[in-house]
C-alpha positions in Angstrom: 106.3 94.2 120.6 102.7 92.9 121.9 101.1 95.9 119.8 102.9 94.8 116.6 102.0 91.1 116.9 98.4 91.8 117.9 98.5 94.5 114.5 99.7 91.7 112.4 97.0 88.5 114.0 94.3 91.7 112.8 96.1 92.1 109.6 96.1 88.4 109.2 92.7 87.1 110.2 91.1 89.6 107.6 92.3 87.7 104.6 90.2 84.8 104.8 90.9 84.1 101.3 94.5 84.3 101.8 94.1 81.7 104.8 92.1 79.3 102.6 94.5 79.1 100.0 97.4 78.1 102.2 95.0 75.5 104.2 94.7 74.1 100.8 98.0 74.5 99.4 99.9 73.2 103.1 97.1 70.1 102.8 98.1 69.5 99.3 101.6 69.5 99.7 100.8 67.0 103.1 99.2 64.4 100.8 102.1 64.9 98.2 104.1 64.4 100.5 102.2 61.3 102.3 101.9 59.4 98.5 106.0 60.1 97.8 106.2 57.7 101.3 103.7 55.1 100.4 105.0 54.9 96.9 108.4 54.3 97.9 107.8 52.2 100.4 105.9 49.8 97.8 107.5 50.8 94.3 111.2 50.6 95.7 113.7 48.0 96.5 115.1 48.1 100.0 118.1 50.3 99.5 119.3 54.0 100.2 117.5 55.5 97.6 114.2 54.4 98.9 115.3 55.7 102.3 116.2 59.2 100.9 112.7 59.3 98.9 110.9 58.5 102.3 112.9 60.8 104.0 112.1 63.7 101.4 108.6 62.3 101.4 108.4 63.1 105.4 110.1 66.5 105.1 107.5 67.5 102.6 104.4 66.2 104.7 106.1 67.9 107.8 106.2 71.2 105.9 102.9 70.9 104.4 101.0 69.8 107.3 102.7 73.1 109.1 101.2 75.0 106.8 97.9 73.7 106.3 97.8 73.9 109.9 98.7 78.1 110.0 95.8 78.2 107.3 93.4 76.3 109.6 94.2 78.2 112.1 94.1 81.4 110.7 90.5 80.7 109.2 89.5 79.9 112.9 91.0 81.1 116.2 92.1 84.6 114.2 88.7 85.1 113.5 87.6 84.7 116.8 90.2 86.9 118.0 88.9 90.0 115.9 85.5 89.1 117.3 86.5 89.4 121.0 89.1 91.6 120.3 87.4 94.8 122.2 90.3 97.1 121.8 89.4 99.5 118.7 92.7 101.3 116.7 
């Protein structure tokens, strides 16, 4: 199982184009997601609705910060990994 992950971190840290566009995508969907709570929070009445929109608002920012975070990541400490990575296929 170790070989297979290690095959797929390789795999994934040499698609640095691929890892940029969900960094930007994941922070994209985070400040979506940050502006559908601040909006609701000022544009709505205190009421269920506006609870649900913050809620959806959260989940959003919560799934778009996880990715921009996998992007940032894979841009960073993957690369390092092939770099130090002394084990040749």
């Amino acid at each position: 199982m170790s070989a297979n992950i290690r095959h797929w971190l390789r795999q994934r840290a040499n698609m640095p184009q691929q890892n940029f566009r969900l960094f930007v995508m994941g922070a994209f969907v985070f400040f979506l997601g940050v502006a559908t709570i601040i909006l609701s929070n000022k544009m709505m009445l205190p009421s269920l609705r506006q609870e649900l929109m913050v809620m959806l608002g959260l989940v959003v920012a919560v799934v778009g910060g996880a990715a921009a975070t996998l992007g940032y990541l894979a841009l960073s400490l993957l690369r390092l990994f092939t770099l130090f990575d002394k084990k040749d296929d």
